[in-house]
C-alpha positions in Angstrom: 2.9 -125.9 148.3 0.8 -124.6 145.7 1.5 -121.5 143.7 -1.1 -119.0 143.7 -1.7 -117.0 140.2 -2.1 -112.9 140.8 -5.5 -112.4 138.8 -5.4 -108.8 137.8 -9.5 -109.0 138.3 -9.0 -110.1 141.6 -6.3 -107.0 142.3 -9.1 -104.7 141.0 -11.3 -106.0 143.2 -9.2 -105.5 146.1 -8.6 -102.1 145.3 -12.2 -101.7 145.3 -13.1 -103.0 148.3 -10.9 -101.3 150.3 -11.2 -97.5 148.5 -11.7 -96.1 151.2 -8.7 -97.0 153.2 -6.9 -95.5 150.7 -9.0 -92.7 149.7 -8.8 -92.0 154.2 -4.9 -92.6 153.7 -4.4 -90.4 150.9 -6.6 -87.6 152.2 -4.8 -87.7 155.7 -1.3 -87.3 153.6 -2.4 -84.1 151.6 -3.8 -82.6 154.4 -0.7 -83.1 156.6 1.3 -82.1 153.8 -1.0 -78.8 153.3 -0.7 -78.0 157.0 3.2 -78.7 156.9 3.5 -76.1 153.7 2.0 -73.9 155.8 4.3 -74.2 158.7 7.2 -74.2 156.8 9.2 -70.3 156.8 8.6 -68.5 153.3 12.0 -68.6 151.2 12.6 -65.7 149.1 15.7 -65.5 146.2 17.4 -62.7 145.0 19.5 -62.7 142.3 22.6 -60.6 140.7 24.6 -61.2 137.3 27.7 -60.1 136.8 30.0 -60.2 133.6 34.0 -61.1 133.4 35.3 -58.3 130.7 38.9 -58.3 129.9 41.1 -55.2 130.5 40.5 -52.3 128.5 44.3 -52.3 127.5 44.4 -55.5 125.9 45.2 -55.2 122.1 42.8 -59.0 122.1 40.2 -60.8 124.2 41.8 -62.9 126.4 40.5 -64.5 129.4 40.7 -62.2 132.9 43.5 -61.7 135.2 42.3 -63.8 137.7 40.2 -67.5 136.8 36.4 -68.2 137.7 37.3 -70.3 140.0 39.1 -67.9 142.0 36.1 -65.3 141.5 34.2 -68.1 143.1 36.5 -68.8 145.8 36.7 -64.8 146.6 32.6 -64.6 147.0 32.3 -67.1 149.7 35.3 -66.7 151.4 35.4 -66.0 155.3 36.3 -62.1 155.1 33.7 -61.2 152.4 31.3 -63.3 154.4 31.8 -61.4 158.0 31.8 -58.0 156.2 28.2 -58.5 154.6 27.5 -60.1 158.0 28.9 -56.9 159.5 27.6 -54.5 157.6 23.8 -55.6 158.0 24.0 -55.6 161.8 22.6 -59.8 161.6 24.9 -60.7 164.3 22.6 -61.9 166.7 20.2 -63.1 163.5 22.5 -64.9 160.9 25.5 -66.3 161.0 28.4 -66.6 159.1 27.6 -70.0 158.5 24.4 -69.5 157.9 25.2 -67.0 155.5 27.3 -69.7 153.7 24.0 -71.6 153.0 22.2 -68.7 152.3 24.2 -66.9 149.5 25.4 -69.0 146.3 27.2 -69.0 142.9 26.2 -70.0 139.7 28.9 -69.6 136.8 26.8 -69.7 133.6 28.4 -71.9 131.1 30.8 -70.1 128.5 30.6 -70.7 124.5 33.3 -71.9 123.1 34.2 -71.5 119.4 35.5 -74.2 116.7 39.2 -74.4 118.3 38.5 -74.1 122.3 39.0 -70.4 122.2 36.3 -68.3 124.2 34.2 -66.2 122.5 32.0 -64.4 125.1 32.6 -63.3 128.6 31.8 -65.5 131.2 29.3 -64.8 134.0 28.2 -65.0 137.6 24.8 -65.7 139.3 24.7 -64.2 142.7 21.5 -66.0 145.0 21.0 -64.9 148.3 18.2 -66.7 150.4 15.9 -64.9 152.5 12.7 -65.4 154.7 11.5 -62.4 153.4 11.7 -60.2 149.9 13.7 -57.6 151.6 16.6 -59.7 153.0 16.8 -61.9 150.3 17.3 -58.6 148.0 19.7 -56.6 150.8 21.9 -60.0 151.0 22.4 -60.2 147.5 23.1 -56.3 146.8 25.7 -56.3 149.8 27.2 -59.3 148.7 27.8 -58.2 145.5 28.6 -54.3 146.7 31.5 -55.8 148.9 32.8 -58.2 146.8 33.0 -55.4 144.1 34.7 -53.3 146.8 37.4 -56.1 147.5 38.3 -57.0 144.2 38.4 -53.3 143.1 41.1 -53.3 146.1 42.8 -56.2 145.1 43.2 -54.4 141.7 44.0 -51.5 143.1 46.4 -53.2 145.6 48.2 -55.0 142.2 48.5 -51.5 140.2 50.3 -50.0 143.3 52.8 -52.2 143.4 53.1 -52.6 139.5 53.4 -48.7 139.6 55.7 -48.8 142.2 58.1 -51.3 140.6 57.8 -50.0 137.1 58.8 -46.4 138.4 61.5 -48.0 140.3 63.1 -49.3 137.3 62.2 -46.5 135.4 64.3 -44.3 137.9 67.3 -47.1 138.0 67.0 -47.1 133.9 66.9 -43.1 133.6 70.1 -42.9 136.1 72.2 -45.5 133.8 71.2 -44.0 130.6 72.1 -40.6 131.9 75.4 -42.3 133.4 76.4 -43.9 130.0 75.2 -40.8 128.1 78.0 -38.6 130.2 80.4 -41.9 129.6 80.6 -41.4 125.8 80.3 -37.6 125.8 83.8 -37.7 128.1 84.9 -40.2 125.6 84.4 -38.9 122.8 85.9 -35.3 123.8 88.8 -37.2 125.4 89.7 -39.6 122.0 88.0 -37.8 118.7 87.8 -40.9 117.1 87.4 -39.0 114.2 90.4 -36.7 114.4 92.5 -39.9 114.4 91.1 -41.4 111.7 91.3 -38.3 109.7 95.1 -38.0 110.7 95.3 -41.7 109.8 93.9 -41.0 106.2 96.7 -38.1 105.9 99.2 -41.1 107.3 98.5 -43.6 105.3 98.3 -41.1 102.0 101.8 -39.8 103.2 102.8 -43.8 103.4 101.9 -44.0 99.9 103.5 -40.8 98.7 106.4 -42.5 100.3 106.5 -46.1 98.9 106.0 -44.0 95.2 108.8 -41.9 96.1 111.0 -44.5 97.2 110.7 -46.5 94.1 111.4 -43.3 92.1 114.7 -42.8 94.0 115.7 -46.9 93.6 114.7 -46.5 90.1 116.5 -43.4 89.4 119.6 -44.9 91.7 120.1 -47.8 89.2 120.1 -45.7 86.4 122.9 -43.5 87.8 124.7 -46.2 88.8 124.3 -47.9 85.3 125.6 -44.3 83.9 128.3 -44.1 86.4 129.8 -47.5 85.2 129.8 -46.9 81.8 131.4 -43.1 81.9 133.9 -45.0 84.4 134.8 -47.6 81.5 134.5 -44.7 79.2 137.0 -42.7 81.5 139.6 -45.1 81.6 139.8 -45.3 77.5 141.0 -41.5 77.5 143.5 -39.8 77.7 144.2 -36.9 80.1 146.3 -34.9 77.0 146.0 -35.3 73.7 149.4 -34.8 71.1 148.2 -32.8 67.6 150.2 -32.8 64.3 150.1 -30.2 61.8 151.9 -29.0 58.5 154.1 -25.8 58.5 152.4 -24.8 56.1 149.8 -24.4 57.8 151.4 -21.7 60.1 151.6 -18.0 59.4 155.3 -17.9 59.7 156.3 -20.6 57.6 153.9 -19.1 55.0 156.3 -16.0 55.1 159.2 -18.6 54.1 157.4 -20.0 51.5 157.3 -17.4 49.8 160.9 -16.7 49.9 161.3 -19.9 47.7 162.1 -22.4 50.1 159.4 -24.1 49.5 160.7 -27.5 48.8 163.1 -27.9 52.0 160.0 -27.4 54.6 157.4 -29.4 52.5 157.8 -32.3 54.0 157.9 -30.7 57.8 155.3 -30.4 60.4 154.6 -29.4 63.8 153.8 -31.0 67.1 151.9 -29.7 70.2 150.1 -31.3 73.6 146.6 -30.3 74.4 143.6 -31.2 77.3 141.7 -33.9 76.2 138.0 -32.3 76.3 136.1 -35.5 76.4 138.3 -36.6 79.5 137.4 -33.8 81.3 134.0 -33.6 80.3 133.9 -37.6 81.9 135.6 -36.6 84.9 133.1 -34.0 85.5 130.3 -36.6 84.6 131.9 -39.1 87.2 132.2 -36.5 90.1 128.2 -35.5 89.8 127.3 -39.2 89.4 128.8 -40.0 92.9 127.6 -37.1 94.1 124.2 -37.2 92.3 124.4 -41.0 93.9 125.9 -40.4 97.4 122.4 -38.0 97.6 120.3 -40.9 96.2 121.7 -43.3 98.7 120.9 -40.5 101.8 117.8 -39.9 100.1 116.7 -43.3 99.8 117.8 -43.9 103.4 115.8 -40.9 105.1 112.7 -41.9 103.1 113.2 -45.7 104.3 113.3 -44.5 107.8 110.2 -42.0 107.1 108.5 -45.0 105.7 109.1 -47.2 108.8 108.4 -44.6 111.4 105.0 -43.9 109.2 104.2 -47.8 108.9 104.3 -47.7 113.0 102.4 -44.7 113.5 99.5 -46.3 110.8 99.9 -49.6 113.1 99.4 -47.7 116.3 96.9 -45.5 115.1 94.9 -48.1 113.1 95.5 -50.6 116.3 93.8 -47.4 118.9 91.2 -46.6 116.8 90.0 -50.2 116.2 90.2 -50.6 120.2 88.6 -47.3 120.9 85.6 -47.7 118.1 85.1 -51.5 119.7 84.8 -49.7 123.2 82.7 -47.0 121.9 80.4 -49.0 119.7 79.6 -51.0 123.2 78.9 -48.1 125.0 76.4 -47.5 122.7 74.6 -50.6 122.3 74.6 -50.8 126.0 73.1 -46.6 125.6 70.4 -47.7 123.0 69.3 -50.8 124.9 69.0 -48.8 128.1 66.9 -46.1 125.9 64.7 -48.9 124.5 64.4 -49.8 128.4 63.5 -46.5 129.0 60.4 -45.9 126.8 59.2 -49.3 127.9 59.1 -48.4 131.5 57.8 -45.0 130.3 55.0 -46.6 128.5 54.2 -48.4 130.8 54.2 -46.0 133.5 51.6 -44.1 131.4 49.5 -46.9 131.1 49.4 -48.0 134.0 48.7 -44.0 135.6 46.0 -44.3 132.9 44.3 -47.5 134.9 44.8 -46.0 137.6 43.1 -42.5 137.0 40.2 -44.7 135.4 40.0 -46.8 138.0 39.4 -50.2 135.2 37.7 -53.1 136.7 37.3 -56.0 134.8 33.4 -57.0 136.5 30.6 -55.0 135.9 26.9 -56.0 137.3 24.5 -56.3 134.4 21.8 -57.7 136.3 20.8 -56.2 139.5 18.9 -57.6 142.2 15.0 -57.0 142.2 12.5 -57.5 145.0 11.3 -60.6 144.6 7.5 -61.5 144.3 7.0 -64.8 144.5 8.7 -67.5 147.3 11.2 -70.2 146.1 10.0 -72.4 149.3 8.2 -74.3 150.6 6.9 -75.2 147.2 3.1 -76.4 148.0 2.2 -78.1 145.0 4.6 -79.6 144.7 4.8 -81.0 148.5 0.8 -81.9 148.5 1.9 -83.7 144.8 4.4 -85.7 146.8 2.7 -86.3 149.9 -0.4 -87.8 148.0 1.1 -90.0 145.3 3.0 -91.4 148.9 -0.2 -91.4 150.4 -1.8 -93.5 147.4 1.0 -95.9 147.5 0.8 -96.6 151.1 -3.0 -96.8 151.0 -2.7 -99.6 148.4 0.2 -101.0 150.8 -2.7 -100.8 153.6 -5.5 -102.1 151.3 -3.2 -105.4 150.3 -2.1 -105.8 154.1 -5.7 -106.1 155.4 -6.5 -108.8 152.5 -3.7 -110.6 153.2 -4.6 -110.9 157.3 -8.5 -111.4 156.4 -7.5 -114.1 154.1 -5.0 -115.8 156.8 -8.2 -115.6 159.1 -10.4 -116.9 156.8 -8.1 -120.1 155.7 
């Protein structure tokens, strides 16, 4: 079998000599393709742009409540769907799922800056689809009315029940501060933790006072009972009476003899007498107020000992009470200032979110809206007759090739 070389003059030629099967061809395609344009139902697009914002009561710009996604996911679900159904009377017309096809989203692509974060509010294309300017601009600008509507509920729906559990806990809070408030107040009437630490001060200064005095009186004790030892040894060396010698001439009467010239028979004599010794008295009397002075030391020293004790206890007890009582007191009110930090919270937040309320915040706002559209979307006519005769060209030449090939198989 011989192979046969393609001679691009030869191709050329073929082309040539069959023109006008494919000049017939092509002409039959555009003008079937013209009359089909024209069959086709006009297609109209609407369109509405709406922008994410954050909430107004965000100290930063963070990203919604509530993702694109799930925007997405709320504009063509069933409910929004049968209420802009609804709501035009196109029961009999369109369809839910018709409207499905008829109505789109388009999320317009977010900037993002050097580290991920986003740096301008994302936003959503609303198309609607219509056969005619009018619906295609109605569809859009219900769609967008009642998904405006629902989400506003949804909000709405979320601040009630925010509102509602905030000002529960704010009541509960309020009701335990005011309980814990009335707690200490009682308390503090009931205890004076002050009063007791002031009579502890006057205690423990007394308790000092007392440990001073008591080493006064030990101190003072051992003295007396050195002193007491040593007029007892000093005692005990004297005498109670004391035996005193004198000359005669010493005495008045014998003086009277003397002169009578008898001097030298009573020269040599003297007298004797007995007398109180002074200094043993004087220690006697010493020795009596020692014991005594001691015997009051010793019941001196014994009451303070006993007032010291009985003090120490009362300190114990008292320091032992207040320490318990502060403790108790000091937790009733960290639990009072933690309930109080609780409760401006709450409050705060109560006002904030009354504020949302009153304002009625919504996070979506239309920036866009729909206009009438002027020009159709479909069927696109150029573009179809385009089509229709670059296919028709091809399957001219197809023809063209085809009838070659069979004349040349006759031929041979």
């Amino acid at each position: 079998m011989e192979e046969k070389e393609i001679d691009l003059r030869e191709i050329i030629g073929i082309l040539l000599k069959r023109k006008w099967t494919i000049i017939v061809i092509f002409l039959v395609a555009c003008v079937s393709s013209i009359i089909y344009s024209l069959v086709l139902p006009k297609i109209y697009e609407s369109t509405v742009t709406l922008i994410i914002l954050p909430p107004r009561f965000k100290p930063e710009f963070t990203l919604p409540t509530f993702s694109v996604e799930t925007y997405r996911d709320l504009l063509k679900s069933k409910g929004i769907l049968k209420r802009v159904e609804e709501s035009l009377n196109l029961k009999e017309k369109i369809t839910v799922f018709s409207l499905e096809r008829m109505l789109t989203v388009k999320v317009v692509e977010q900037k993002a800056g050097a580290k991920g974060e986003i740096k301008y509010a994302p936003l959503i294309e609303l198309k609607a689809k219509g056969n005619s300017p009018a619906l295609a601009k109605s569809l859009v600008e219900k769609w967008t009315e009642i998904f405006l509507e629902q989400h506003k509920e949804l909000s709405c729906r979320e601040k009630d029940l925010s509102q509602l559990y905030i000002s529960s806990q704010y009541d509960e809070t309020k009701q335990k501060l005011f309980v814990i408030e009335e707690k200490i107040k009682n308390f503090e009437i009931k205890w004076k933790i002050s009063i007791l630490k002031r009579e502890l001060e006057i205690k423990e200064n007394r308790f000092v006072g007392g440990k001073k005095k008591l080493q006064e009186i030990e101190k003072e004790f051992a003295m007396k009972k050195v002193e007491l030892t040593s007029s007892e040894e000093e005692f005990k060396k004297q005498k109670l009476t004391l035996v005193l010698s004198k000359a005669i001439t010493d005495d008045a009467l014998w003086e009277e003899k003397l002169k009578g010239g008898e001097e030298r028979e009573i020269e040599n004599l003297s007298l004797k007498s007995e007398q109180i010794n002074p200094l043993y008295l004087k220690l006697r009397e010493k020795i009596t107020n020692l014991k005594i002075k001691i015997k009051s030391l010793e019941n001196e020293k014994g009451y303070t000992e006993k007032e010291i004790k009985k003090l120490k206890g009362e300190i114990d007890y008292l320091k032992n009470l207040i320490y318990e009582k502060s403790l108790l007191l000091e937790r009733m009110q960290r639990e009072k200032n933690a309930l109080k930090e609780t409760y401006s919270l709450f409050l705060q937040k109560m006002e904030s979110t009354r504020i949302s309320k009153v304002e009625q915040i919504t996070d979506i706002k239309i920036i866009s809206e729909a206009v009438l559209p002027e020009r159709r979307i479909k069927p696109n006519r150029r573009q179809i007759v385009m089509i229709s005769g670059i296919i028709g060209i091809i399957f001219g030449t197809f023809i063209a090739f085809l009838k070659e090939f069979i004349v040349s198989a006759d031929t041979v």
